[in-house]
Structure formats: structure tokens, C-alpha cells
MARMINU-210357 format. One record per residue (C-alpha): residue number from 1; chain; z, y, x. Coordinates in nm, 3 decimals. Each point is the difference from the previous one (the first is absolute). Layout:
<sites>
site num = NUM; cadena = A; pz = Z; py = Y; px = X
...
</sites>
This chain:
<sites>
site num = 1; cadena = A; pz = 1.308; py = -0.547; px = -1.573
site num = 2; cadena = A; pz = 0.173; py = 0.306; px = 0.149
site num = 3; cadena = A; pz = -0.302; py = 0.238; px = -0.039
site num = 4; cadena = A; pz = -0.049; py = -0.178; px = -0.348
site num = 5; cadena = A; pz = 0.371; py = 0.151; px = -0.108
site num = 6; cadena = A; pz = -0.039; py = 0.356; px = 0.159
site num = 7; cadena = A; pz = -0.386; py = 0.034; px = -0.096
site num = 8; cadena = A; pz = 0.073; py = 0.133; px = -0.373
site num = 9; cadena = A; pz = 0.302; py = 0.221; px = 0.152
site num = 10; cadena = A; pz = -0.263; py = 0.142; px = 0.286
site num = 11; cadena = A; pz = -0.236; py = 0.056; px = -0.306
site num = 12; cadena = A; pz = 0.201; py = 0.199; px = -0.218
site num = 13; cadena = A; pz = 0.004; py = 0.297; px = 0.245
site num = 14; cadena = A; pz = -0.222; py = 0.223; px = 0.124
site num = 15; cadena = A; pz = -0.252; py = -0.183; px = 0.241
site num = 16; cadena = A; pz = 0.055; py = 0.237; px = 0.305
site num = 17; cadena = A; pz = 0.373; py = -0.010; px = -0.051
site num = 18; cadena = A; pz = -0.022; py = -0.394; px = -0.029
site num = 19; cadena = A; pz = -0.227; py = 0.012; px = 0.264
site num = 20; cadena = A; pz = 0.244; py = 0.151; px = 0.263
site num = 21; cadena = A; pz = 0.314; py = -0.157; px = -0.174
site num = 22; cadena = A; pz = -0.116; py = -0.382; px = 0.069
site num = 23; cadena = A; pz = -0.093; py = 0.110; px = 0.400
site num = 24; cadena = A; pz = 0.412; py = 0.178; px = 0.030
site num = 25; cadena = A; pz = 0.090; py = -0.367; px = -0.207
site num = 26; cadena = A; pz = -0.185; py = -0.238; px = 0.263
site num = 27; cadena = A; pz = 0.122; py = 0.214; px = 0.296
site num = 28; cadena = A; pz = 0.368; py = -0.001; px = -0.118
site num = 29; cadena = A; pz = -0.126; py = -0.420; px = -0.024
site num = 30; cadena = A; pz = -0.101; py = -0.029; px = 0.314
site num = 31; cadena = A; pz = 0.245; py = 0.147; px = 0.185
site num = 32; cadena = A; pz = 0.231; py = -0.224; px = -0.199
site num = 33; cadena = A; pz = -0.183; py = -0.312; px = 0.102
site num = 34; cadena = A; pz = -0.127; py = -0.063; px = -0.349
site num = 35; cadena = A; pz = -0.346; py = 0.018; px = 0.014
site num = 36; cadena = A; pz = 0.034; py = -0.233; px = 0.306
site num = 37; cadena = A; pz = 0.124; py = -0.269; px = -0.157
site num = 38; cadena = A; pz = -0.245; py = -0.013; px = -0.320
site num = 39; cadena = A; pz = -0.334; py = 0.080; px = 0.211
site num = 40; cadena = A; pz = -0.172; py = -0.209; px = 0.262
site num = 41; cadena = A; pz = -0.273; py = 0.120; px = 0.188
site num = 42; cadena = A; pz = -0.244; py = -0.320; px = -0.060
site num = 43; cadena = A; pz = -0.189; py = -0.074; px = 0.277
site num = 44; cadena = A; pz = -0.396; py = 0.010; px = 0.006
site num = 45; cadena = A; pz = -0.108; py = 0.122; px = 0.361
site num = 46; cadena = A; pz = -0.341; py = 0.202; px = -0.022
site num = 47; cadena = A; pz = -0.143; py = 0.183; px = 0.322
site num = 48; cadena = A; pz = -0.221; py = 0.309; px = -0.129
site num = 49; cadena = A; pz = -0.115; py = 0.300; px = 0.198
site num = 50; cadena = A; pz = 0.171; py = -0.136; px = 0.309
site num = 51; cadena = A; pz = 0.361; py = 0.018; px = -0.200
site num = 52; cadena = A; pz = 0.155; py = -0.391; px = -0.059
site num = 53; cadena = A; pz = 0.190; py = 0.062; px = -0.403
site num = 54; cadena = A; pz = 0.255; py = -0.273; px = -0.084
site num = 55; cadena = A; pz = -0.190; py = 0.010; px = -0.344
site num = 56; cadena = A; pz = -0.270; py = 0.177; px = -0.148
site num = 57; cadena = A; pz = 0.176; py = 0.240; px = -0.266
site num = 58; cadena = A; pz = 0.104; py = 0.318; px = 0.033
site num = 59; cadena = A; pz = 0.113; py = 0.300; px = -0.167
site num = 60; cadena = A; pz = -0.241; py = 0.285; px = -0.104
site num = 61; cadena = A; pz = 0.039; py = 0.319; px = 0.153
site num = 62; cadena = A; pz = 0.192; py = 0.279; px = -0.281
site num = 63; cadena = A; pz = 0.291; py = -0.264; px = -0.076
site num = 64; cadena = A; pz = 0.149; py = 0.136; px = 0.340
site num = 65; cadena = A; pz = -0.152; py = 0.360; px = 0.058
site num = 66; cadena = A; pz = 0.271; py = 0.114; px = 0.309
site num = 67; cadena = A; pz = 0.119; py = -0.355; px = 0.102
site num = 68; cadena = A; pz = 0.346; py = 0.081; px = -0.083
site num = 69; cadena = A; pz = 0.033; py = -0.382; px = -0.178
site num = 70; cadena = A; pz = -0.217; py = -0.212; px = 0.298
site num = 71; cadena = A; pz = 0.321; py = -0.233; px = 0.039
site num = 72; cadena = A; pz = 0.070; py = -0.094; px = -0.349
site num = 73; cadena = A; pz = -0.379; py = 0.013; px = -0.103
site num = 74; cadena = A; pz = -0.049; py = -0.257; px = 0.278
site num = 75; cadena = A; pz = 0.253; py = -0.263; px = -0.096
site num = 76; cadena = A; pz = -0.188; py = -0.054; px = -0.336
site num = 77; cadena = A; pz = -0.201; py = -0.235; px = 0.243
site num = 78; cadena = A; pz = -0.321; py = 0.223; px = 0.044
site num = 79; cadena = A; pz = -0.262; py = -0.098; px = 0.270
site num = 80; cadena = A; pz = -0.023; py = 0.347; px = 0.078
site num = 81; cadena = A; pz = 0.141; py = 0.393; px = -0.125
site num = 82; cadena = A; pz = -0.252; py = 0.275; px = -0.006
site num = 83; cadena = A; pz = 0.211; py = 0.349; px = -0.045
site num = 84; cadena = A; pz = -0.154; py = 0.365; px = -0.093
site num = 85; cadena = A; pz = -0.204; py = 0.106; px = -0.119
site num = 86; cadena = A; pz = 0.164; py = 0.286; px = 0.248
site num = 87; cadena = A; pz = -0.176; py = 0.365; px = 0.069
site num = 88; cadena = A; pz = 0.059; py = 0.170; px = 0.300
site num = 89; cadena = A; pz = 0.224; py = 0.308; px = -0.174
site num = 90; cadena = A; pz = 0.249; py = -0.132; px = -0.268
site num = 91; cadena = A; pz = -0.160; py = 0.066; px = -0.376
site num = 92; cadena = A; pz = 0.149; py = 0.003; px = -0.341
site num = 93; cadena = A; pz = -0.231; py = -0.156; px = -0.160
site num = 94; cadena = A; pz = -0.132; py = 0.033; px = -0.340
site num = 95; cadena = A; pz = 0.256; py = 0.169; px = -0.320
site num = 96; cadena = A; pz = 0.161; py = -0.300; px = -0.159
site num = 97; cadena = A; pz = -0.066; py = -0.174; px = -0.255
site num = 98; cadena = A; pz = -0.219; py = -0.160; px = 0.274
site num = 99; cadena = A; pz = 0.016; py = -0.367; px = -0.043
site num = 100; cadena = A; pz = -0.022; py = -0.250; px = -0.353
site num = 101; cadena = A; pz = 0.060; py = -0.322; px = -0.081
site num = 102; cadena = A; pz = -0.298; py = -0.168; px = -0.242
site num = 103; cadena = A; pz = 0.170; py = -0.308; px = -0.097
site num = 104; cadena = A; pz = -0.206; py = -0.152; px = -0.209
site num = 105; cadena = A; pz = -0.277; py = 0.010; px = 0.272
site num = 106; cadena = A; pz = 0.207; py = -0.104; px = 0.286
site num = 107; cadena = A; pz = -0.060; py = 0.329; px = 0.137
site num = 108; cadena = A; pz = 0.132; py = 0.322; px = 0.153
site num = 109; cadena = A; pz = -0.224; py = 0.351; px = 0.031
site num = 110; cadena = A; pz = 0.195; py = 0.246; px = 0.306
site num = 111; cadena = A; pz = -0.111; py = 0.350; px = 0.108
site num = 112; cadena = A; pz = 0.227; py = 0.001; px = 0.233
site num = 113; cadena = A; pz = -0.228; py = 0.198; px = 0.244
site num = 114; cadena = A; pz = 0.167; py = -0.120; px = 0.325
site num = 115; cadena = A; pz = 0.344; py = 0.105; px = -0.012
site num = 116; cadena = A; pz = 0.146; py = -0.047; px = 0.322
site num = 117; cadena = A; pz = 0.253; py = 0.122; px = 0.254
site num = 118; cadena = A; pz = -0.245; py = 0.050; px = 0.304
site num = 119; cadena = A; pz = -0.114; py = -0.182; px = 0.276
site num = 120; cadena = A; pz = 0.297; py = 0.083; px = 0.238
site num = 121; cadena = A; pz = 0.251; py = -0.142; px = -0.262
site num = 122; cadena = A; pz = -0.217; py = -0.334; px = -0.034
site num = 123; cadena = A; pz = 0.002; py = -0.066; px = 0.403
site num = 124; cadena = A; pz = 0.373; py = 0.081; px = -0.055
site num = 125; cadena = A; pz = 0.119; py = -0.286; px = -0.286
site num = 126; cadena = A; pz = -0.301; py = -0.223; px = 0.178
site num = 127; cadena = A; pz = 0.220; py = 0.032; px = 0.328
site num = 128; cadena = A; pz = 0.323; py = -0.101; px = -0.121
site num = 129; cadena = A; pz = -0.115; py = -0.298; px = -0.252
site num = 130; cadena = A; pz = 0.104; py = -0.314; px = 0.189
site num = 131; cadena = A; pz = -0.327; py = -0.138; px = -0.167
site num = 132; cadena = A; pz = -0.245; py = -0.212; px = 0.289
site num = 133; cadena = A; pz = -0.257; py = -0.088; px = -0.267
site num = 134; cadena = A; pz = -0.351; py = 0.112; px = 0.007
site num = 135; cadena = A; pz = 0.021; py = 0.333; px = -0.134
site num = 136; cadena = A; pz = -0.309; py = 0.180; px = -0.140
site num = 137; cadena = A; pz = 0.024; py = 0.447; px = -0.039
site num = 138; cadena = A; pz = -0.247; py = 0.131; px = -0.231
site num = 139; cadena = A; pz = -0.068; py = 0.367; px = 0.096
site num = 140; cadena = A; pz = -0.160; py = 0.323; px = -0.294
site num = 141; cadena = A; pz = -0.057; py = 0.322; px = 0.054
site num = 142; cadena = A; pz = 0.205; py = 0.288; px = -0.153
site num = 143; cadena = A; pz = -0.110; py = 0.086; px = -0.320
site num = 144; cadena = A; pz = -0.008; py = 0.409; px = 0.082
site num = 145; cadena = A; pz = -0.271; py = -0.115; px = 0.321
site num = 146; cadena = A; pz = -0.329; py = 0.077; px = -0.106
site num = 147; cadena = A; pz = -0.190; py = -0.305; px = 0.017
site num = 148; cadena = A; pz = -0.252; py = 0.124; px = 0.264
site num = 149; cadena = A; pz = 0.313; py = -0.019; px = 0.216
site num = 150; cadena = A; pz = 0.114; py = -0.311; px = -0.110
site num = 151; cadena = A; pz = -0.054; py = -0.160; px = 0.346
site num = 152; cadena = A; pz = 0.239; py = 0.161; px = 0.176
site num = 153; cadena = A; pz = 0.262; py = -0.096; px = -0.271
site num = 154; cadena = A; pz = -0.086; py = -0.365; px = 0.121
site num = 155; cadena = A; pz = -0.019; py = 0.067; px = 0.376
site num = 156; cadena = A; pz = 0.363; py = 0.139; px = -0.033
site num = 157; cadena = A; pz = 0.185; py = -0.294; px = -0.176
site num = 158; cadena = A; pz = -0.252; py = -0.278; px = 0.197
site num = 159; cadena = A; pz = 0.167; py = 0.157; px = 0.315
site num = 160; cadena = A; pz = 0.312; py = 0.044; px = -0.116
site num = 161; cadena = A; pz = 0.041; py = -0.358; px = -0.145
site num = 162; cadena = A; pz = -0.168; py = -0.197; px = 0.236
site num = 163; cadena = A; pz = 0.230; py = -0.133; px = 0.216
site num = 164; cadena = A; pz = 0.189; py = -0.153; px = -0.330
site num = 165; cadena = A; pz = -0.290; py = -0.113; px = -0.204
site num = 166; cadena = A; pz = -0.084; py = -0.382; px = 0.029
site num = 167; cadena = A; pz = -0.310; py = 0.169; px = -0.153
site num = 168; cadena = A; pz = -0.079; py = 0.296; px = -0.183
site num = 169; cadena = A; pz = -0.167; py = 0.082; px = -0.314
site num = 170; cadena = A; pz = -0.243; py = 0.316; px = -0.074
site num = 171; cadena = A; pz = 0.073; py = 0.082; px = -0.365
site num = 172; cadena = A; pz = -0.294; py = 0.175; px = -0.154
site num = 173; cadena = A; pz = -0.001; py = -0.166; px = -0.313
site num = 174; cadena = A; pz = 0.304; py = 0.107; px = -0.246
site num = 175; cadena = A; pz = -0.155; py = 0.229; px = -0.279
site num = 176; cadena = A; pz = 0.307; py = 0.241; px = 0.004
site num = 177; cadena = A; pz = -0.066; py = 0.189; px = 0.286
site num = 178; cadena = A; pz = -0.302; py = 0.242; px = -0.063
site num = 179; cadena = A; pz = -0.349; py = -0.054; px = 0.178
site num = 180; cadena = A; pz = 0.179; py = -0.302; px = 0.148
site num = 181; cadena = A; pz = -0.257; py = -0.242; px = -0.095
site num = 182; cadena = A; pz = -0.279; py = 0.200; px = 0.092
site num = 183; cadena = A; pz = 0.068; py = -0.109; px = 0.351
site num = 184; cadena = A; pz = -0.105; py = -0.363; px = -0.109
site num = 185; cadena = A; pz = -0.410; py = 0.131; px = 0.061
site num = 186; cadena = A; pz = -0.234; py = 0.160; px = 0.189
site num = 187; cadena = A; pz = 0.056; py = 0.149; px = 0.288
site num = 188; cadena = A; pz = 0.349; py = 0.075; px = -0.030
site num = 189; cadena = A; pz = 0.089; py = -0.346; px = -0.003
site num = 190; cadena = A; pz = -0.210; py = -0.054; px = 0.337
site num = 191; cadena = A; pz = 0.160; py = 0.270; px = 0.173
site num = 192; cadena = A; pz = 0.391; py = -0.117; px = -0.145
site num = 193; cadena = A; pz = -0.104; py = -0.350; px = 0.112
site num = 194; cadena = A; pz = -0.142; py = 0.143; px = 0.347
site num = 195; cadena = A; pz = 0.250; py = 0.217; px = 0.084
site num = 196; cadena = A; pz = 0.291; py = -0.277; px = -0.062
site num = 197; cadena = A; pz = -0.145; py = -0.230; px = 0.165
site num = 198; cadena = A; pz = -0.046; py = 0.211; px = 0.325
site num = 199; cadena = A; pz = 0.389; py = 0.089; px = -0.045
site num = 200; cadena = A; pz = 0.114; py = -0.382; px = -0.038
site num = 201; cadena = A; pz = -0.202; py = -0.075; px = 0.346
site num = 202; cadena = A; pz = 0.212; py = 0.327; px = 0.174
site num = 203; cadena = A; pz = 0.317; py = -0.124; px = -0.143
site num = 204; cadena = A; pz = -0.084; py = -0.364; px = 0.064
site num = 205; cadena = A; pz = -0.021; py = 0.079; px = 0.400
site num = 206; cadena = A; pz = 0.300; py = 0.256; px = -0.009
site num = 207; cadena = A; pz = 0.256; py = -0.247; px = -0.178
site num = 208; cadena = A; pz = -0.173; py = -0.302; px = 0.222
site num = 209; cadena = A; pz = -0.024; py = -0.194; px = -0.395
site num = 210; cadena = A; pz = -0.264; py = -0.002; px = -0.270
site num = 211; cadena = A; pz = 0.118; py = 0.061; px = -0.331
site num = 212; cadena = A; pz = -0.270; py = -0.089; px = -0.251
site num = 213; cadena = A; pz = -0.161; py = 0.256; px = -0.230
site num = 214; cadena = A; pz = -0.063; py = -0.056; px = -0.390
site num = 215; cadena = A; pz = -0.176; py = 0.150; px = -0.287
site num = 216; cadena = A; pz = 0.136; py = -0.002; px = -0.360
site num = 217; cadena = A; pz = -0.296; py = 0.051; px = -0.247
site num = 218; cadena = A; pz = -0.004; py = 0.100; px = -0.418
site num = 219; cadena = A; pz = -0.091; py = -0.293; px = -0.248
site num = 220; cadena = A; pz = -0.214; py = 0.327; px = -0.164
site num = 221; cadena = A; pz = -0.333; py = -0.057; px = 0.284
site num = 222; cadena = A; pz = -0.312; py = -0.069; px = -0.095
site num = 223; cadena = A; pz = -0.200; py = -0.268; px = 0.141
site num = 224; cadena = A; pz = -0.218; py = 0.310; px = 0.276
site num = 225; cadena = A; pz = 0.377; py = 0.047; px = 0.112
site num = 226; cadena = A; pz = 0.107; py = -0.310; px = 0.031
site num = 227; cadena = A; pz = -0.295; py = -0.069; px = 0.243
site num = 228; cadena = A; pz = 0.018; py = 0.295; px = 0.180
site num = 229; cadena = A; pz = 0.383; py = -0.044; px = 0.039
site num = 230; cadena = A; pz = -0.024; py = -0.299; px = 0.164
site num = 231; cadena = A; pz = -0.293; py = 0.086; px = 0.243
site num = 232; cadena = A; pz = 0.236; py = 0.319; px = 0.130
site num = 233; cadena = A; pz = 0.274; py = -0.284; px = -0.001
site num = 234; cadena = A; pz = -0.189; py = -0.196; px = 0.269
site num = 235; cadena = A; pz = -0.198; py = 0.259; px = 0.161
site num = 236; cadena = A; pz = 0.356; py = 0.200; px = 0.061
site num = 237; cadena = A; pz = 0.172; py = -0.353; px = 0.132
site num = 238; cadena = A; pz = 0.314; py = 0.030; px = -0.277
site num = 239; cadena = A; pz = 0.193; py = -0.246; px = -0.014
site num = 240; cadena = A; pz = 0.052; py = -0.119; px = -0.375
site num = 241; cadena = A; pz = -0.024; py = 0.150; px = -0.361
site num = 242; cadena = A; pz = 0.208; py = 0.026; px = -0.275
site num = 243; cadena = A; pz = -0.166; py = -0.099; px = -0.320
site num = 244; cadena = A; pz = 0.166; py = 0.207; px = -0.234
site num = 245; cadena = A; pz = 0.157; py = 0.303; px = -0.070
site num = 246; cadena = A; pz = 0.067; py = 0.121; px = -0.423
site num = 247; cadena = A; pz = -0.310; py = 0.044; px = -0.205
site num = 248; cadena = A; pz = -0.064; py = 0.315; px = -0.192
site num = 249; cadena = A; pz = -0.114; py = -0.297; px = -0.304
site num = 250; cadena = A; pz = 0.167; py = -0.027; px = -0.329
site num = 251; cadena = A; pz = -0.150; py = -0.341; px = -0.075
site num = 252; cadena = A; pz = 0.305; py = -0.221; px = -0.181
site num = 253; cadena = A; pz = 0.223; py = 0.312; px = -0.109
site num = 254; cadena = A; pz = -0.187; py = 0.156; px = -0.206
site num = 255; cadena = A; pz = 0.229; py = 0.165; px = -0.297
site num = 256; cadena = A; pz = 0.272; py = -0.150; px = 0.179
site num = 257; cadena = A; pz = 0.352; py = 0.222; px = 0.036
site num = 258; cadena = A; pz = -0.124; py = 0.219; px = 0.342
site num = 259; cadena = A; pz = -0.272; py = -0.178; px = -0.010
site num = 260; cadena = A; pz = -0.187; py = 0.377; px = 0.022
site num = 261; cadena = A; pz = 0.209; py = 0.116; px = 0.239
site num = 262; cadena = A; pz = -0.179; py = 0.163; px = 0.361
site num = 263; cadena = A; pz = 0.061; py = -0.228; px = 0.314
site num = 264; cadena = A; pz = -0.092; py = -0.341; px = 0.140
site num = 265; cadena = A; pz = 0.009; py = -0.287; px = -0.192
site num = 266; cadena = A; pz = 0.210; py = -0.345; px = 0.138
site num = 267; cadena = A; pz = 0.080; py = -0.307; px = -0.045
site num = 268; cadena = A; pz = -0.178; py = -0.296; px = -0.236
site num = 269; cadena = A; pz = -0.332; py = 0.248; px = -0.147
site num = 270; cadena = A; pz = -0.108; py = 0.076; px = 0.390
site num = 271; cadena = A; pz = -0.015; py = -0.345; px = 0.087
site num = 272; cadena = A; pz = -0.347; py = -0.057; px = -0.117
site num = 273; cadena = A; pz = -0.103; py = 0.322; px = 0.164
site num = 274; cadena = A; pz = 0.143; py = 0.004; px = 0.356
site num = 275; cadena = A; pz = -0.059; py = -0.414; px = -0.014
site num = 276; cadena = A; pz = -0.405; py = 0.091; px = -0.080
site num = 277; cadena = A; pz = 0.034; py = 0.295; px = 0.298
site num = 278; cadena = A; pz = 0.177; py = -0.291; px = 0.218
site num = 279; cadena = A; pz = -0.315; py = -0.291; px = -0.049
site num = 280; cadena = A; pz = -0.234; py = 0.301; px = 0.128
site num = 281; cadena = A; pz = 0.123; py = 0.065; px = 0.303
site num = 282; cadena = A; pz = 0.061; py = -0.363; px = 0.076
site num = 283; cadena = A; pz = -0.345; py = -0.053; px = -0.057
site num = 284; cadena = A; pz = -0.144; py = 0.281; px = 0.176
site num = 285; cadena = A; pz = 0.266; py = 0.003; px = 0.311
site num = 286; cadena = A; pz = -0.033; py = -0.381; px = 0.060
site num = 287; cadena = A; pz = 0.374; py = -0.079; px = 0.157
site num = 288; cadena = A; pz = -0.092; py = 0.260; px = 0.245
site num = 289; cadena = A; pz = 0.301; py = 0.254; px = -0.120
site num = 290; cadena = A; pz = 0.332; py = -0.151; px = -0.133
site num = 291; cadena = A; pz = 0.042; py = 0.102; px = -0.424
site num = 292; cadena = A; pz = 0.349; py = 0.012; px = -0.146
site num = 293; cadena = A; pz = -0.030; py = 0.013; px = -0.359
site num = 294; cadena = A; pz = 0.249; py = 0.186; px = -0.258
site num = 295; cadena = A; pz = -0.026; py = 0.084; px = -0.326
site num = 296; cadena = A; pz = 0.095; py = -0.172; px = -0.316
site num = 297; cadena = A; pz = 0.153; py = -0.328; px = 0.136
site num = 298; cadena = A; pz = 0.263; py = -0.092; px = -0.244
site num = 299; cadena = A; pz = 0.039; py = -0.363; px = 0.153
site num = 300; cadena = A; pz = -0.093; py = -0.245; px = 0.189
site num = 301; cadena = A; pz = -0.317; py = -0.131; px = -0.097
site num = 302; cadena = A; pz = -0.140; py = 0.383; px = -0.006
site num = 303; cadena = A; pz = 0.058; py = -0.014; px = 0.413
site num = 304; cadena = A; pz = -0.150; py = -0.288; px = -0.019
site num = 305; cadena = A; pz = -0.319; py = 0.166; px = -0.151
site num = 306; cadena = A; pz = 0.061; py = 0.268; px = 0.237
site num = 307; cadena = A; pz = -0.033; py = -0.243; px = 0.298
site num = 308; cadena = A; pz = -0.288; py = -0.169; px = -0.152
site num = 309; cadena = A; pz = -0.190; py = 0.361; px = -0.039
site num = 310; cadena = A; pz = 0.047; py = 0.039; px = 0.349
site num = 311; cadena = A; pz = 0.385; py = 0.108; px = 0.062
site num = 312; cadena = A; pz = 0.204; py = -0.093; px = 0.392
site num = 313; cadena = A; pz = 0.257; py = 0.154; px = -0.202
site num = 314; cadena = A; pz = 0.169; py = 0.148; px = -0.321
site num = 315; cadena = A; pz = 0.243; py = 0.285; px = -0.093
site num = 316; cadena = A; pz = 0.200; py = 0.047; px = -0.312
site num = 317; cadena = A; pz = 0.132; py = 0.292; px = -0.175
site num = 318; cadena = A; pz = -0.026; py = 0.008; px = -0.396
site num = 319; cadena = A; pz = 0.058; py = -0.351; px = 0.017
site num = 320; cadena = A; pz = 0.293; py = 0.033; px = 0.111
site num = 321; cadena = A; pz = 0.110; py = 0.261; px = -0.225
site num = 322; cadena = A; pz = -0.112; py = -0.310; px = -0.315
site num = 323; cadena = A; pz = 0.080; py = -0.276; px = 0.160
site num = 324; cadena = A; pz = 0.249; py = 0.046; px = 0.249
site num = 325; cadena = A; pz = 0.037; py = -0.129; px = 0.360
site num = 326; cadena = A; pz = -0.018; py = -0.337; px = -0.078
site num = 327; cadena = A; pz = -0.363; py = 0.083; px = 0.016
site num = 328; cadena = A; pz = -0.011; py = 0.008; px = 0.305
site num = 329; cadena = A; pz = 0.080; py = -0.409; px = 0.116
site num = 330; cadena = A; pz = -0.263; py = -0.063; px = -0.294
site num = 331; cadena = A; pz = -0.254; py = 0.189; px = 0.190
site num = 332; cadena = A; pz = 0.088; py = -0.185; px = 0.331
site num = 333; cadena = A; pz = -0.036; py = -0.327; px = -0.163
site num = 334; cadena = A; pz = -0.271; py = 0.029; px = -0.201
site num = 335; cadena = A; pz = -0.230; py = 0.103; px = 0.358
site num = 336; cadena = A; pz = -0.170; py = -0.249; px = 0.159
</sites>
């Protein structure tokens, strides 16, 4: 009923402003005791990828891109937080107007391009969150690294976050960082996936814990990628996928208000997509790599559908945004 009241209010301003206005709200809430008292964490135990989650939703990576809101983000009653998507050199970002609202779809289109404060600033606010929760980091590279040096972009925050990941998340999949996705194929993935994987084994024996390592994929692959993907997957022993990132699609805004605008699409239209994307590599991986699946759940019996395509878990983002964090609970509930 609260988020009911302020939705309209949120929606009258810009979304980036609104955006960064309802985080400043929920942390001045938190601290308070507020969001305490209206939020329970419902319980739901799942174990996947050797990490035991009081429930199986989460939030989405790009909610949370430094972790400066972990604390108040986490008494919502999430399963899990994943922060960044964090570079290892703070980065602007894309000009603004960056990020729209398409009501009438249920849907938001960002550029955003990985704004972020840097690595070192992430480890920072991770540090002094009181947070114990599982705790995902999703780590980019910087958008001025040429992507035939991507790697080492990756190598960088893996080591650097490591010993405050629960796990961490190899973004290579947002549309609004040049040449980006181009590290989804070929040989480039192979050598990403290779070269990780070698560092998470290093770092493994020098911190004496494992901290698992996890892909997050575009809804925008064809079926040749899709297969490929998830033979590099299990030939590379990662640890889970992400099943999706934005699509570059326009299906279900057409000549809608910035419906044309450049970006990733969110929210209700990629549900179909990333869902589709999701069934595929169930089928093909066989319960032998953990999915969490995002993209377009706007309630509970969408998770649902996400767990029957082959989800361990969920994250929200738009959803939120639409439907606010009662969403959440209804996501819990509705898993079986």
C-alpha cells in the first residue's frame, strides 16, 4: 500500500532522479527502523552452487551498482543482493537522458553504460555494510578498454572482490558498453571463460575458500550460441548462469513514448525472450550448472514459470520499479 501511494509521485519525475531518490528514501528508512518493521525476510531455504539462500529471490545486479544501499536493500526480505555492475576504474557512464520509463508496457529501456565508482570504492561500502547475507558482485570492463583486453578488466575486479563475493558474476551481456557482447562467442568467450576460471582456482587456494563463478548471458542469442555457451559453461567448470541480461528487441513497445529509444529493454516484453533463452539451457545443461532467471517477472506466478523453465533462483529489478517490494514475498510464496 505504501509503494501504491508514492508510485505516481516516483513517476512524475525523471526516472534516474526517481531512481536514486527512492534508494536515499529507503536508506533514511532503514536506518530509522522502518523498513524493518513492514518487511520480513520469508523463509524458503535453497542450497545452490554450494551457497544455502534463506529463499530463492534476489535482486538483479544495476539496482545497486557500488553497494552503497546493501543494508536497506536487504531488509526488503531478499534471498540474496547482487551489487555492480562495478569496473575496475570509476566511469561516468553514458550522457543522461539515459534511462525511461514505458508504462504502458511495464517496462524501462537504460543506457546507462556502467556508471560506477570503481572497484576500490565497492570493496569499501561492501566492508562496512553490516549485511551477512549471500552477497553476489557482478564485475564489466571499462568502457574505454578495448575489448581484446577485456580480460584483464575481469582478472582485476575477480581479484579484487573475491574475498567479499558469496559469488561473482562475469557481465558480458549489457548492450551499452561497446563490443561487450561480442565476448558472448567464439574464441573470445573460451579464452574469458579459461582465463577466469584459472584465476578463481589461484584465489580459491590463496584465500583457503571457493567463491563460485557465474555467467550472465543476453536474451538476443541464437539457438548456435546458446549451445555453444553452454558447452564452454561445462567444459570451463563455471559455476551457474544468469539467464538474462536486456534485449536489444522492441517487441511490445512499438510506437510507444521511448519506445525508439537506444538501450536494453526490461521488464514485462523480455519475459518471453530471456524465459525462451532460460528452457534452452535447461534443456541442454541438464541440472548440471545452477540457472537464476531474471527478466520480466512482474509477480509471482512469472517465478513460478521461471522455476518451471528451469530456474534455482530469481532476481527482480523492473518489477520492482511496477510493482513494488511486495513482489518480492509473492515470489517466495508462489515457489515450490
Amino acid at each position: 500500500m505504501l509503494y501504491s501511494f508514492a508510485r505516481p509521485l516516483l513517476f512524475k519525475l525523471d526516472a534516474e532522479r526517481a531512481h536514486h531518490f527512492t534508494l536515499a528514501f529507503l536508506q533514511s528508512a532503514h536506518r530509522l527502523g522502518v523498513i524493518q518493521n513492514i518487511y520480513k525476510q520469508q523463509q524458503k531455504p535453497v542450497t545452490c552452487m554450494g551457497i544455502s539462500f534463506p529463499n530463492p529471490v534476489g535482486l538483479a545486479a544495476g539496482l545497486d551498482k557500488n553497494g552503497d544501499y546493501i543494508d536497506a536493500l536487504a531488509a526488503l526480505g531478499f534471498g540474496f543482493i547482487e551489487i555492480g555492475t562495478i569496473t575496475p576504474r570509476p566511469q561516468a557512464g553514458n550522457p543522461q537522458p539515459r534511462l525511461f520509463r514505458l508504462p504502458e508496457a511495464h517496462a524501462i529501456i537504460n543506457r546507462m553504460g556502467f556508471n560506477n565508482d570503481g572497484v576500490d570504492k565497492l570493496v569499501e561500502n561492501v566492508k562496512a555494510a553490516k549485511y551477512q547475507g549471500v552477497l553476489g558482485i557482478n564485475i564489466g570492463k571499462n568502457a574505454d578498454t578495448p575489448v581484446e583486453q577485456a580480460t584483464q578488466d575481469y582478472l582485476l575486479c575477480l581479484e579484487k572482490v573475491y574475498p567479499y563475493a558469496s559469488y561473482v558474476t562475469v557481465n558480458i551481456s549489457s548492450p551499452n558498453t561497446k563490443g561487450l557482447r561480442s565476448l558472448q562467442s567464439g574464441h573470445a568467450l573460451t579464452e574469458l571463460l579459461e582465463t577466469l576460471k584459472a584465476k578463481q582456482l589461484v584465489l580459491a587456494k590463496q584465500h583457503g575458500f571457493y567463491v563460485p563463478l557465474v555467467l550472465k548471458v543476453a536474451p538476443d542469442l541464437e539457438m548456435e550460441d546458446i549451445e555453444f555457451i553452454a558447452q564452454e559453461l561445462l567444459r570451463c567448470k563455471i559455476d551457474g548462469l544468469i539467464v538474462t541480461n536486456t534485449t536489444l528487441s522492441r517487441d511490445g513497445v512499438e510506437g510507444l513514448i521511448h519506445g525508439d529509444e537506444q538501450g536494453g529493454l526490461s521488464g514485462a516484453p523480455v519475459f518471453k525472450k530471456s524465459t525462451y533463452c532460460l528452457t534452452q539451457f535447461s534443456k541442454l545443461l541438464q541440472n548440471r550448472i545452477p540457472l537464476i532467471g531474471v527478466g520480466g517477472i512482474l509477480s509471482g506466478e512469472q517465478a513460478a514459470l521461471k522455476q518451471a523453465a528451469g530456474a534455482n533462483l530469481v532476481q527482480l529489478y523492473s518489477g520492482l520499479i511496477y510493482t513494488g517490494p511486495n513482489l518480492i514475498a509473492e515470489c517466495v510464496q508462489a515457489w515450490h
